[in-house]
N, C-alpha and C positions, 0 to 999 in steps of 0.2 A: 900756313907755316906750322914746324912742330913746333912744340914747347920747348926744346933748346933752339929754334931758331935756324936749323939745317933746313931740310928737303921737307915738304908736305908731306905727312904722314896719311896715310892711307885709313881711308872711311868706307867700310863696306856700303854698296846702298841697300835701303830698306828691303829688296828682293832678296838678296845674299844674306842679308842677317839670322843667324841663330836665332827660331823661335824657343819661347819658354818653354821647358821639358813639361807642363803640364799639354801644352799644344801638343808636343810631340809624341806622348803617348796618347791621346786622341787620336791625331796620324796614325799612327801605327796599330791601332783596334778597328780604324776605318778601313786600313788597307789589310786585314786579318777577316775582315769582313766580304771585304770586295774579294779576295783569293777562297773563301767559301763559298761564297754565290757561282762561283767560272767555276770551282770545281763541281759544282749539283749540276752545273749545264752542260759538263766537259763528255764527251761521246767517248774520247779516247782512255784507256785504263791508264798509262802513259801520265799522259795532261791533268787528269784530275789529280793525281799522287801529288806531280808536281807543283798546284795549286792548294794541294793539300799540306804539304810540306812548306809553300810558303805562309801561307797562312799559320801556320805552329810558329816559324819562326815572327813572324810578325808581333802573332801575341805575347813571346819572350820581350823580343827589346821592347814591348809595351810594360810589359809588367818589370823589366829591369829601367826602364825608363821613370816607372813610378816610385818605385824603392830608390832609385836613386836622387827624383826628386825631396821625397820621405827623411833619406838623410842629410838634403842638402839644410832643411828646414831644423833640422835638430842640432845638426853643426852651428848653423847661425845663430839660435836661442843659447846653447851652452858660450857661442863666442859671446855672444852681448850679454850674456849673465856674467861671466867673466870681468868681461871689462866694466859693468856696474859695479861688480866687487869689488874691484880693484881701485876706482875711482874712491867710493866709500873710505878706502884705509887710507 
């Protein structure tokens, strides 16, 4: 049941769930990785570009993946600094 007591509120299962943005830019260096390798073995000029092009964009949302963990971490220290100060007064 949900917390007011209606309809069962939906629980992804553990497959479905959103991993931690540190996981997911690993993912996405691994697969920046993997689109380098098919493109070195790609015969076609075509295929390698294409390979080549995803692997660039792999290592963007890796590295915006990371900056954006970067400030999720900085947001939460200024929030809990915050609320420590504010408990103090």
């Amino acid at each position: 049941m949900s917390p007011t007591g209606g309809t069962p509120f939906y629980v992804a299962p553990p497959s479905l769930r959103r991993p931690p943005t540190n996981t997911t830019a690993i993912f996405y260096r691994d697969r920046a990785r993997q689109a380098e390798s098919e493109a070195a073995t790609a015969t076609l000029d075509n295929v390698r570009t294409r390979h080549l092009r995803a692997a660039k964009a792999w290592d963007e949302m890796a590295t915006r993946a990371e900056k954006t963990a970067e400030r999720k971490s900085v947001n939460e220290e200024a929030k809990l600094a915050a609320e420590m100060n504010e408990d103090d007064d």
